[in-house]
C-alpha positions as CSV (number, residue, x, y, z in Angstrom):
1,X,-39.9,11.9,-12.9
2,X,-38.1,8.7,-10.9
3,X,-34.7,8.3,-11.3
4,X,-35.5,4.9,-13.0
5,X,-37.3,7.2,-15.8
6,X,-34.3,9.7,-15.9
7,X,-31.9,7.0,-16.6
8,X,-33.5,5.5,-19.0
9,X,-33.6,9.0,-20.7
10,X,-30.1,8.8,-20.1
11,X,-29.2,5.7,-21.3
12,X,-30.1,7.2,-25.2
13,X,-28.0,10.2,-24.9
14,X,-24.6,9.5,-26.9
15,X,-21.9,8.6,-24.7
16,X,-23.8,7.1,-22.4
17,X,-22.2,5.7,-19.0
18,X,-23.6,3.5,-16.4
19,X,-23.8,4.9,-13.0
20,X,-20.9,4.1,-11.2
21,X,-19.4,2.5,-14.2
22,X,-15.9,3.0,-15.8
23,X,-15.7,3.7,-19.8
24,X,-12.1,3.9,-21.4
25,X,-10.4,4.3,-24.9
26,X,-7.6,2.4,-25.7
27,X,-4.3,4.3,-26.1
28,X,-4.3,5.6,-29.8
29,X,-2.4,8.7,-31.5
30,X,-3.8,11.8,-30.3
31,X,-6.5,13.4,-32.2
32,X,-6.6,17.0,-31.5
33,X,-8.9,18.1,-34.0
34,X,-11.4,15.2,-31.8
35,X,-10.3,16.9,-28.3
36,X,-10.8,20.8,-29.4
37,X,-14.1,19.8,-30.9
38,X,-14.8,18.0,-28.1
39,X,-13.5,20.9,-25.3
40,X,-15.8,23.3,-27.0
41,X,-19.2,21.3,-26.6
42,X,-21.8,24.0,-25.4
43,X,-21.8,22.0,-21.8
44,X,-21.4,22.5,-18.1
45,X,-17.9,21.0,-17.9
46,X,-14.7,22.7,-15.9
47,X,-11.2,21.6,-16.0
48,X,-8.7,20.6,-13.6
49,X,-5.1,20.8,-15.3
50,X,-2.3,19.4,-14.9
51,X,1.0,21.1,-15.4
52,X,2.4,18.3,-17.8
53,X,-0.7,19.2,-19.9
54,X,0.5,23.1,-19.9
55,X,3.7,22.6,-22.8
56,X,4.3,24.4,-26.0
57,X,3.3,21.1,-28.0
58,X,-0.2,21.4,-26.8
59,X,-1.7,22.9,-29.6
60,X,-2.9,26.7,-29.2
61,X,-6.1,26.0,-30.7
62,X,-6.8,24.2,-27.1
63,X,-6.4,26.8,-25.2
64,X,-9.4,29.6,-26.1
65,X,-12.4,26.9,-26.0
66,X,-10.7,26.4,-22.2
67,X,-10.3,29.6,-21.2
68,X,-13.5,31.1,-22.9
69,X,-15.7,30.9,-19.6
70,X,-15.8,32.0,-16.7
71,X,-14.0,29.6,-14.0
72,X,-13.8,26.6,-17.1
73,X,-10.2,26.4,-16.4
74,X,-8.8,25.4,-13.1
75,X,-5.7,25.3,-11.7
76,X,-5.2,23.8,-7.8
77,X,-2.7,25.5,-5.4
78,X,0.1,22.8,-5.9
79,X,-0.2,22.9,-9.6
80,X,0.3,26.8,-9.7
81,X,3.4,27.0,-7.6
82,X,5.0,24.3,-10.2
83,X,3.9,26.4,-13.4
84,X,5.1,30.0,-12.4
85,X,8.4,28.8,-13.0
86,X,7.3,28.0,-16.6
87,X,5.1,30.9,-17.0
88,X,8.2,32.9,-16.5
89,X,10.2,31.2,-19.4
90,X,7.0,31.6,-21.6
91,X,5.6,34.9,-21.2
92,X,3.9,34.7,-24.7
93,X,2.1,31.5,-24.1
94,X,-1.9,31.7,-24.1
95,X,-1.8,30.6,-20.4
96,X,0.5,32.9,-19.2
97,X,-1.2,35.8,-20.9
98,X,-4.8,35.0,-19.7
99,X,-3.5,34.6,-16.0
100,X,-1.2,37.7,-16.2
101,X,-4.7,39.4,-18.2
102,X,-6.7,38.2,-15.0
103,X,-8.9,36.1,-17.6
104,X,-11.8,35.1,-15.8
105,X,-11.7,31.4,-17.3
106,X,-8.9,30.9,-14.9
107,X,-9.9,29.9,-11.5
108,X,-7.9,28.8,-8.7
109,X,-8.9,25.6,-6.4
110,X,-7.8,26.3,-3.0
111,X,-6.8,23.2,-0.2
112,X,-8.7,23.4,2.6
113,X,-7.1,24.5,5.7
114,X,-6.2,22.4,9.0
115,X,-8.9,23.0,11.5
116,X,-11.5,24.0,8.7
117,X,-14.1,22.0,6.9
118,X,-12.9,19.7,4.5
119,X,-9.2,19.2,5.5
120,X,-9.5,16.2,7.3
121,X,-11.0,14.3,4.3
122,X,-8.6,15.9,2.1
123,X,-5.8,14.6,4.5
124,X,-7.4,10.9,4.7
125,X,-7.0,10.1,0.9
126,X,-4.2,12.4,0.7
127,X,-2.3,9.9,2.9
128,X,-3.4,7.1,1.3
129,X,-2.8,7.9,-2.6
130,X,0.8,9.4,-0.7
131,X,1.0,5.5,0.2
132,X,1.5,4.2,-3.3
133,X,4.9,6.1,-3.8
134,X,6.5,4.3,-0.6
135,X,5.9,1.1,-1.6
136,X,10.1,0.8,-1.8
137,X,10.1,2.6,1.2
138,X,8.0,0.4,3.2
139,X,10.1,-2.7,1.5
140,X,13.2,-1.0,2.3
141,X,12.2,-0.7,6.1
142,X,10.8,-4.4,6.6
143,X,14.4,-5.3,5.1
144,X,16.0,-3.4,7.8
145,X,14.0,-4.7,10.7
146,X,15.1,-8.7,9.5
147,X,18.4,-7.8,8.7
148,X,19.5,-5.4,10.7
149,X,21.1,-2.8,8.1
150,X,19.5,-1.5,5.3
151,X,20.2,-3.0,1.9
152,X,22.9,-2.7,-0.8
153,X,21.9,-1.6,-4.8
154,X,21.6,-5.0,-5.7
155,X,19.2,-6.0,-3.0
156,X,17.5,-2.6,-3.7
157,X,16.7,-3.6,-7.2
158,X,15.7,-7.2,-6.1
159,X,13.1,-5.3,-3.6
160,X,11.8,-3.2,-6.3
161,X,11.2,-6.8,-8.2
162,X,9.2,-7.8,-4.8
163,X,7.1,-4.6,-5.3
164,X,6.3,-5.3,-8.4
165,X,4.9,-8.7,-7.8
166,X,2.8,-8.1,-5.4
167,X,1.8,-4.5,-6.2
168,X,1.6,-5.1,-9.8
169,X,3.4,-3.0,-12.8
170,X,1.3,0.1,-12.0
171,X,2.5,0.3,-7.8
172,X,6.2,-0.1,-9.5
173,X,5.9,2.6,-11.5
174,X,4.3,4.9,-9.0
175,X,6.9,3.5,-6.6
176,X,9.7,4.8,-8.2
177,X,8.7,8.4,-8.6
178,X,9.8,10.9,-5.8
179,X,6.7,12.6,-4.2
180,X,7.6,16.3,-4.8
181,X,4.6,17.7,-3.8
182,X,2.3,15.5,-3.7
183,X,0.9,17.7,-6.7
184,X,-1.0,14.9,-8.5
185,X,-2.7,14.1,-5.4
186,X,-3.9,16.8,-4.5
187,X,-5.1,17.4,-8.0
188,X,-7.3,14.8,-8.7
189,X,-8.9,14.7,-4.7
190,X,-9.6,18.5,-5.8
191,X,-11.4,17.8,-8.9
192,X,-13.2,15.0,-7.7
193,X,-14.3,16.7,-5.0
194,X,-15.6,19.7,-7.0
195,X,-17.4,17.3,-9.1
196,X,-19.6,15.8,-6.0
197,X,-20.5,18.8,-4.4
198,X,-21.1,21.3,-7.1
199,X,-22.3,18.5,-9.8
200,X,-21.0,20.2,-12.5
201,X,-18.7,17.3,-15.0
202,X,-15.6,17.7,-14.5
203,X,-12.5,16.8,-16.2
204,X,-8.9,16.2,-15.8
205,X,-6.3,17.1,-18.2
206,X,-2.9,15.7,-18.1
207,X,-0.2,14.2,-19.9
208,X,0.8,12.7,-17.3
209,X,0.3,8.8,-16.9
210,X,0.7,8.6,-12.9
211,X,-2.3,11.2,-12.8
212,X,-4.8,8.8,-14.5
213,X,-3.1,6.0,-12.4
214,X,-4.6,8.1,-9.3
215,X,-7.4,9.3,-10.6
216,X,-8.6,5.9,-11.0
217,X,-7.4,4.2,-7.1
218,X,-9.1,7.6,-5.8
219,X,-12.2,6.9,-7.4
220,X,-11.9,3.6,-6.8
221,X,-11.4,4.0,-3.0
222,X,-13.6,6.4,-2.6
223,X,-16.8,4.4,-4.6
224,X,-15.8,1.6,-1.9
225,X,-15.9,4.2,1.0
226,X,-19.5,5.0,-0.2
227,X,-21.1,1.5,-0.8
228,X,-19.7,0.9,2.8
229,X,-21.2,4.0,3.9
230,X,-24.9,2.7,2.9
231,X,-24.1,-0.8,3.8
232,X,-24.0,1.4,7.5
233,X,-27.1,2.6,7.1
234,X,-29.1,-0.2,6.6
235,X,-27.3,-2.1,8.9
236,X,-27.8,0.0,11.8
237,X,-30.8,-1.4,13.7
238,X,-31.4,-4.4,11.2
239,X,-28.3,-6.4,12.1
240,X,-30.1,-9.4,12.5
241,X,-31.5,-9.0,8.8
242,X,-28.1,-9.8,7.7
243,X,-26.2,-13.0,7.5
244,X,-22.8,-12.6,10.0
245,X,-19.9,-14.9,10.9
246,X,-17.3,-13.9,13.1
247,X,-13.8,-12.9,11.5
248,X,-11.5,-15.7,11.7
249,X,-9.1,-16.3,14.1
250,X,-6.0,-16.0,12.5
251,X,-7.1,-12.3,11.4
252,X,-8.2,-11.2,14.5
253,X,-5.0,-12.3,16.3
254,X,-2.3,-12.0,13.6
255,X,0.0,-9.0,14.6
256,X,-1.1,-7.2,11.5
257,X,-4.7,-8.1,12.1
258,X,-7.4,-4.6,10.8
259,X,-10.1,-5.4,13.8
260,X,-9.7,-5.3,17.2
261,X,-10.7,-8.8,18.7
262,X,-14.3,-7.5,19.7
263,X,-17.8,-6.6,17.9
264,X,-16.2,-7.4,14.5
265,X,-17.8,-9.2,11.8
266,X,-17.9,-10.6,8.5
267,X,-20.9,-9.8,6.4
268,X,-22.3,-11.4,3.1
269,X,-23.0,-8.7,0.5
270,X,-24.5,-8.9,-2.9
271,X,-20.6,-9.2,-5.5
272,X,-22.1,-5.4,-6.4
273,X,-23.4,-3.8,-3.2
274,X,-26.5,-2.5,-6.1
275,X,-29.0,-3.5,-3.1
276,X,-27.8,-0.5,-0.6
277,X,-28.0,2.5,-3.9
278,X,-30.2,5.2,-3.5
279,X,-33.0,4.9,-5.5
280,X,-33.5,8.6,-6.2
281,X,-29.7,10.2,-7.2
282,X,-28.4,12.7,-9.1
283,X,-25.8,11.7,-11.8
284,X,-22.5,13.7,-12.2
285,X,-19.6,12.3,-15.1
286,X,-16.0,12.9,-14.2
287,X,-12.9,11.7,-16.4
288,X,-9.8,12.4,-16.9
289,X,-8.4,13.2,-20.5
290,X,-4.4,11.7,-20.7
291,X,-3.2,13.5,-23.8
292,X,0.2,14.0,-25.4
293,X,1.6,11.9,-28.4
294,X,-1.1,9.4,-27.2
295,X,-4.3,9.6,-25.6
296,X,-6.6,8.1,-23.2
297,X,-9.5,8.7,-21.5
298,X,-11.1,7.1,-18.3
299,X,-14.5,8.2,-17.5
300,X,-16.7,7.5,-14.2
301,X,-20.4,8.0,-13.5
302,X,-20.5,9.1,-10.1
303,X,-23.1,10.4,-8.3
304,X,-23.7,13.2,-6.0
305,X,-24.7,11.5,-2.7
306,X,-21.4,10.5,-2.7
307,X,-20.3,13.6,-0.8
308,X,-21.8,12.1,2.1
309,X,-19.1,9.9,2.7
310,X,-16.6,12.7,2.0
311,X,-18.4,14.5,4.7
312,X,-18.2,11.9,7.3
313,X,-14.7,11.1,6.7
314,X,-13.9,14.9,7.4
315,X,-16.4,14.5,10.4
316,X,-14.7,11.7,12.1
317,X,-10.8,12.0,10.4
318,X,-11.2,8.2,9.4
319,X,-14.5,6.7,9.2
320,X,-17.2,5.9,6.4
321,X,-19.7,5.9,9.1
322,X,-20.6,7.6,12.4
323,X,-23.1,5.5,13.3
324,X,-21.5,2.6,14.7
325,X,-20.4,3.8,17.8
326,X,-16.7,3.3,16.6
327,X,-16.8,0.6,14.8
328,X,-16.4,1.5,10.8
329,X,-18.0,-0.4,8.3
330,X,-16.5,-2.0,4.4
331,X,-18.4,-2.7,1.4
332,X,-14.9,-4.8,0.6
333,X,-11.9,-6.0,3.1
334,X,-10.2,-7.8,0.0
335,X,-7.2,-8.5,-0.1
336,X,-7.5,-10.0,3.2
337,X,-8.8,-13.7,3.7
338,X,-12.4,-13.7,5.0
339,X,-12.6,-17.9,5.4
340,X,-15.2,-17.8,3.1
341,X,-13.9,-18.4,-0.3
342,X,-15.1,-14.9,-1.1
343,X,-14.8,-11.1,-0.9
344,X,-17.1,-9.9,2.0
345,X,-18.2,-6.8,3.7
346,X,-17.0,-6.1,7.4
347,X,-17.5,-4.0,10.8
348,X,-15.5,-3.9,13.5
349,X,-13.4,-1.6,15.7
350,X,-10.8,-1.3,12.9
351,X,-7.2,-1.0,14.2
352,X,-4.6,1.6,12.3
353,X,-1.8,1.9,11.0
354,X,1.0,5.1,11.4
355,X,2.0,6.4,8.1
356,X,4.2,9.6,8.7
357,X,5.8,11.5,11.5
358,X,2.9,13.8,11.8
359,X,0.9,10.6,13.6
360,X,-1.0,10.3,10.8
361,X,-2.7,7.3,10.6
362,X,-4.8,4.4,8.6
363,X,-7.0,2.1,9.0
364,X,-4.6,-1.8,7.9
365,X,-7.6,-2.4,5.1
366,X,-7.5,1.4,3.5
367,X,-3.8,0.9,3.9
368,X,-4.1,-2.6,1.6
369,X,-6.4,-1.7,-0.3
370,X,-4.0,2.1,-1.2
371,X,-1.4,-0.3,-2.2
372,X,-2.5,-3.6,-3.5
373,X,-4.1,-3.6,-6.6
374,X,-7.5,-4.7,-5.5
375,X,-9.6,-3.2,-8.3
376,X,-10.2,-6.4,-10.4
377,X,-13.4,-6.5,-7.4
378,X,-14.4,-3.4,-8.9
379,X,-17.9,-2.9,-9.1
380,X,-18.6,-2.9,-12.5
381,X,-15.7,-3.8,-14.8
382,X,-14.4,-0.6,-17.1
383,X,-15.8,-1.6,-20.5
384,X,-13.9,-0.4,-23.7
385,X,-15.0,2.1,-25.5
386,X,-13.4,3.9,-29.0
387,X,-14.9,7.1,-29.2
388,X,-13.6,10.5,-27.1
389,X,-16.4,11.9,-25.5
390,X,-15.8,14.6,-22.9
């Protein structure tokens, strides 16, 4: 059967999402009887929890039709060393007892390792989700360098005002969260992760709203990453099929310029990308479930291939391609100017940012695109939707 035929077959199923398409509820009271009904479907689905999710006003009927399989219920490596604290205080909880049981519907999600496979990607969008909490930071530091001391509470508060313009309501709010440990990062790479390369639908749970804030750049980045990644491949070899201009002076010059002055260009792309998609792919849903007094829930139709790009970003520590010869490729290089009146797709030798005292580093459009909320180009636009369906 083609995958045209299999998505048409799809399309009738209830709850039906687009592939690589957003669906969302709007923020109503919780319906818990709606979630445990909905948590105890007889389906493939494992879920990644956050510890603001793990509370004594969670109901207890939750927590059997999560725990009731084997490896259902996840919990990643920074998430557990902030609950045993709380396990601790709450010995009698249903949690608590099924991980001090060794109840086999608790599984663990482990980081990869430096030096083994996997960290490096991990790292990448590690570093750039860690991005969107030193937003102040970075504001504080430009302040610094044109004034020559570092600013006063008022000025502080008027800098937090200049975040919030040009990083929108959503980089404020992230902005003025410490990092800890980088716990919700970590969390929803994990799960997305786990969802491309096992294909099993997977699903956050939090009650947390910076989680679903990440969960959607992540997915949102990483979607980008993989439409730039098949842009490479057809572009490799068939360059003159495409129609190029070179970037524009003042970005190839400017100080803060993403392309070294060489071999970079600006591409015309279908708005969508839809022309460099797979035909054949194999569908995987992941959400994230936001529930406390209120409840949301953002859903994504990903697809498996998408690994690939994971892959090569682990493979190269930074590009979506490895087969440029060192120049990367983007599906999208908004919010920077391409001349053209337009978002376009690019290649060039990309020049890089440093992010941390570790030399970490990325590229100036990844580094944009982290912190400037660039997803009104999204793809395909997230289209309401009032029913909860995990």
């Amino acid at each position: 059967m083609s995958a045209e035929q299999l998505e048409k077959l799809r399309a009738k199923e209830p709850g039906y999402l687009q592939r690589l398409a957003w669906r969302h509820t709007p923020r109503e009271i919780t319906d818990w009887d709606a979630i445990i009904k909905a948590l105890s479907a007889d389906r493939d689905m494992v879920f990644f929890c956050d510890n603001s999710f793990i509370n004594v006003r969670t109901p207890s009927e939750v927590w059997e039709p999560l725990l009731g399989r084997p490896g259902r219920f996840v919990l990643t490596q920074r998430v557990m060393v902030e609950l045993r604290p709380w396990i601790t205080r709450h010995p009698e909880h249903p949690l608590a007892e099924a991980i001090r049981e060794g109840n086999p519907g608790v599984a663990q999600r482990i980081e990869p390792e430096p030096g083994k496979r996997g960290h490096r990607a991990f790292a990448y969008y590690m570093s750039l989700l860690g991005l969107r909490r030193r937003a102040l930071e970075f504001a504080e530091s430009v302040f610094l360098e044109q004034n020559g001391r570092t600013p006063d509470e008022v000025e502080k508060r008027l800098l937090l005002d200049q975040v919030q313009r040009g990083l929108g309501s959503r980089g404020r709010l992230l902005a003025t969260k410490a990092p800890g440990l980088f716990t919700d990062e970590a969390l929803v790479y994990l799960a997305v992760e786990h969802a491309l390369s096992t294909g099993r639908e997977t699903i956050v749970l939090t009650s947390d709203a910076d989680v679903e804030e990440q969960f959607f750049k992540l997915l949102w980045l990483i979607n980008t990453h993989y439409r730039g990644h098949l842009l490479a491949n057809q572009f490799v070899g068939h360059e003159l099929d495409f129609e190029t201009y070179p970037v524009p002076d003042e970005l190839v010059h400017d100080v803060r310029g993403a392309f070294e002055p060489h071999d970079a260009l600006i591409i015309e792309r279908h708005p969508d990308l839809i022309e460099v998609l797979p035909q054949d792919y194999h569908f995987v849903g992941i959400s994230c479930l936001n529930a406390g007094t209120y409840s949301t829930h953002l859903s994504f139709g990903a697809e498996r291939e998408m690994i690939e790009v994971l892959r090569v970003k682990d493979k190269t520590g930074r590009f979506s391609t490895d087969r440029l010869g060192g120049r990367n490729m983007y599906a999208s290089i908004h919010p920077l100017i391409t001349g053209r009146g337009h978002d376009c797709a690019a290649v060039g030798f990309d020049i890089r940012k440093n992010i941390g005292p570790n030399g970490a580093s990325v590229s100036m459009i990844d580094f944009a695109q982290a912190l400037v909320p660039v997803e009104q180009i999204a793809h395909i636009e997230p289209t309401p939707d009032s029913e909860l369906d995990l």
